[in-house]
N, C-alpha and C positions, 0 to 999 in steps of 0.2 A: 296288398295282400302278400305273405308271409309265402316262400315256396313250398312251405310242408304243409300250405291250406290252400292248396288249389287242387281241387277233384278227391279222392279219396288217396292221393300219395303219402298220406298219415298214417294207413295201415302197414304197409312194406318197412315204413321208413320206424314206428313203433316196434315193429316185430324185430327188427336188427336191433336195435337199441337195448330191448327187454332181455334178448336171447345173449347180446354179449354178455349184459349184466349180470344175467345167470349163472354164465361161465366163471365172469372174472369174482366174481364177489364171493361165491363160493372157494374159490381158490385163496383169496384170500382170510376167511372165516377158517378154513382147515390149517392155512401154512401155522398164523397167528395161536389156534388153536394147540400147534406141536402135531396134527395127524398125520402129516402129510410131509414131504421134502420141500424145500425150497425150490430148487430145480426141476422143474417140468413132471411134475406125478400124471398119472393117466389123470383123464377131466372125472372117471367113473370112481378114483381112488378120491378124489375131494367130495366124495361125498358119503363115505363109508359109514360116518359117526356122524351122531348127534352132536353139535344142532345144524350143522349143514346137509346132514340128509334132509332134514324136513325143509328146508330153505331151497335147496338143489327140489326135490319133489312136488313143493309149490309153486315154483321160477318156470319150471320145464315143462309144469302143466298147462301154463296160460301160454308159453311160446307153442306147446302143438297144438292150441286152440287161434290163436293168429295167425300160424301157419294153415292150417285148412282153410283159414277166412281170405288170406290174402291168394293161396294156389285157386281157390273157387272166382274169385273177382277176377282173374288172370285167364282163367277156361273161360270163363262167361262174355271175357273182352275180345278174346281170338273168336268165338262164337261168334259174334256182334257184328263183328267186321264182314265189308264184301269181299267174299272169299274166292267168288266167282265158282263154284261146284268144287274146288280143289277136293276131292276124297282125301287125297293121300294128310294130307294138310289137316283137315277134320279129324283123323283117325291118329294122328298124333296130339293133338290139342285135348283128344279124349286118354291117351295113351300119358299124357302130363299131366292130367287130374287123376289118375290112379297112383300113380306112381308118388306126387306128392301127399296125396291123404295116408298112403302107407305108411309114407318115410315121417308125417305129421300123428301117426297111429304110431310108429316105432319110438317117439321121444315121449306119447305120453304110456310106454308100455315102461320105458326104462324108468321116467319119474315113480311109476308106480310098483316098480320090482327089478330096485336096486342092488347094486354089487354083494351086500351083505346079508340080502335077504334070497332069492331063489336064484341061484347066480345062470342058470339054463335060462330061464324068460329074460334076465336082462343082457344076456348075448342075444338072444333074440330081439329084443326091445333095438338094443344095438345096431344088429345086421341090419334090420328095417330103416332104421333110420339113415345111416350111412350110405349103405349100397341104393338102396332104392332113391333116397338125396340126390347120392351121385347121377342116376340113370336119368329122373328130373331133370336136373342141369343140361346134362347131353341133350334131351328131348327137348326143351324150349329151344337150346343153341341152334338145333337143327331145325327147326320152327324159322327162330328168328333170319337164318340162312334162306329160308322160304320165302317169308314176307319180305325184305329187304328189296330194292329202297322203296317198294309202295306204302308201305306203312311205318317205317322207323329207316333212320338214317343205318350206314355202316357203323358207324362210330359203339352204337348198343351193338351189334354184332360181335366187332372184336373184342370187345367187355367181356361179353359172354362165354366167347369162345376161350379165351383166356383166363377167366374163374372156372371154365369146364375142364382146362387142362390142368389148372392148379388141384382143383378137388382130382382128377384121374389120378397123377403124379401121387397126391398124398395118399391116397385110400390104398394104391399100390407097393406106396412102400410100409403102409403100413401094417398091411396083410404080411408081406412078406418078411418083417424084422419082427414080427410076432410068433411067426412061424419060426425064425433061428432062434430066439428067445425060449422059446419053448423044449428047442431040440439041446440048447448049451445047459437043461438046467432039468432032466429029467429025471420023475418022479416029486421034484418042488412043486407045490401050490402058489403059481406065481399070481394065481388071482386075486388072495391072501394078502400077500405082498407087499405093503406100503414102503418101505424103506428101504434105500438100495445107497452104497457106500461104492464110491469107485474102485475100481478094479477088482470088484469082484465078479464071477462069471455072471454072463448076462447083463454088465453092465453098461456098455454099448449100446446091443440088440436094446434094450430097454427102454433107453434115452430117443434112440432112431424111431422106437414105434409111438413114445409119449409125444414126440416135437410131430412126427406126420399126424397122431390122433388130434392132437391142436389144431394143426395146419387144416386137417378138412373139417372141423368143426367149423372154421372161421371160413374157411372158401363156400361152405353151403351157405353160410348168413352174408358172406358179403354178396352172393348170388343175386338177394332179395334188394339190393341197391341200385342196380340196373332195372328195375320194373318202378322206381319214381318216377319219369319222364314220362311212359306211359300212365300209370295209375294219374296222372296232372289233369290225364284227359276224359276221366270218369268221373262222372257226378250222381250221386242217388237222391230221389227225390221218391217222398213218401206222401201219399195223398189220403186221405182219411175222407171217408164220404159215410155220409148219414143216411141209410136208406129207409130209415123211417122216423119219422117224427115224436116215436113214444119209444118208453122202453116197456110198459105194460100194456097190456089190453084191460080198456076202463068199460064197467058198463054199468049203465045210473039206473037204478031200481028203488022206488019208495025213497027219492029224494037222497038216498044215500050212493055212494057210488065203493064199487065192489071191484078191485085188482085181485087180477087171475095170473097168479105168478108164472104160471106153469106154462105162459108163452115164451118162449126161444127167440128173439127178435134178432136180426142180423146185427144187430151191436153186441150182443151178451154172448152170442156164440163166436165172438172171433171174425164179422164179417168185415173187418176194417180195410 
């Protein structure tokens, strides 16, 4: 058996894969295309134009549909475990399924109101996914700080701890080179912006906040690489039971026999 088919470690390990591709294939549809610069454009600027908005819009819908599947399999697994009454422990494990359904709500708000179209919701789409990503990460790290060594060696630990400081690091600097970008270049629409020629103002700030905007795209997804080992150790098993023998109710009158649709049997309603 193959490592990527033992337990359900297909989901984590599909989700990074679909979610780089997202990133990168669109980057490359816009460079190709002329919209975009060679050099480091924001990940939001590669999707400005047709036809990698629709492509960016489709990609980033099913990665925040695998990320709520993969964050829900991850809460239901620290659930599962003996916790021994840990409160503190539960109330974070509940605190990291909120946190990720938001940050998995913020990528499908951005797929769905893009930079060119309501640019207020997809800063918002944005913040969600980022900031609340980030807080995710710190929240399992501090998790997995918990559990450690009765359930997962150190080794996932430092992992963790170390994609939490890479996402912190990035999202900081790229608050803050957004914020000088902003101030080297007022009254410009830098949201507009697709093309930026060196030395001109803001062209630093620019590059510093495009390379950090990368940098914590890829720390949030490479996050989801550290939950294979675990995901190895879950397995779903779906049991289908028949709780009745018919799916109609029959009833023989004058040698003919007469089905009354209008019975609901636990198989037609869903009782699987």
């Amino acid at each position: 058996m193959w490592c990527f088919q033992k337990g359900v470690c297909a989901l984590p390990s599909i989700l990074v894969v679909w979610s780089s591709a997202t990133f990168i294939i669109n980057y490359v549809i816009a460079v190709l295309m002329g919209h975009v610069d060679l050099l480091v454009p924001y990940i939001s600027d590669t999707s400005a134009d047709p036809p990698e908005r629709c492509v960016f819009g489709f990609m980033l819908s099913i990665s925040s549909f695998l990320g709520v599947a993969t964050v829900y399999v991850r809460y239901k697994q620290v659930q599962s475990l003996a916790l021994g009454g840990e409160h503190s422990l539960h109330l974070l494990n509940c605190a990291g399924l909120v946190l990720g359904i938001l940050s998995c709500l913020g990528m499908c708000v951005v797929a769905n109101f893009q930079k060119t179209s309501i640019i207020s919701m997809h800063l918002v789409g944005a913040g969600l996914t980022f900031f609340m990503g980030v807080f995710y990460i710190l929240v399992q790290t501090g998790m997995s700080y918990r559990m450690q060594p009765r359930f997962h060696g150190r080794d996932i630990l430092w992992a963790r701890t170390a994609v939490g400081l890479w996402s912190l690091a990035s999202i900081v600097t790229a608050f803050v080179s957004s914020v000088i970008l902003y101030d080297d270049l007022p009254g410009v629409d830098v949201t507009s912006k697709l093309h930026w020629s060196p030395g001109e103002t803001g062209y630093t700030a620019h590059m510093v906040s495009a390379v950090a905007e990368w940098s914590l795209a890829f720390s949030f997804i490479s996050f989801f690489l550290t939950y294979i080992r675990d995901f190895q150790k879950i397995e779903f098993q779906v049991q289908a039971i028949l709780q009745s023998n018919h799916l109609y109710n029959y009833n023989h009158y004058d040698g003919r026999t007469h089905v009354y649709h209008g019975e609901h049997s636990p198989l037609l309603s869903g009782g699987l």
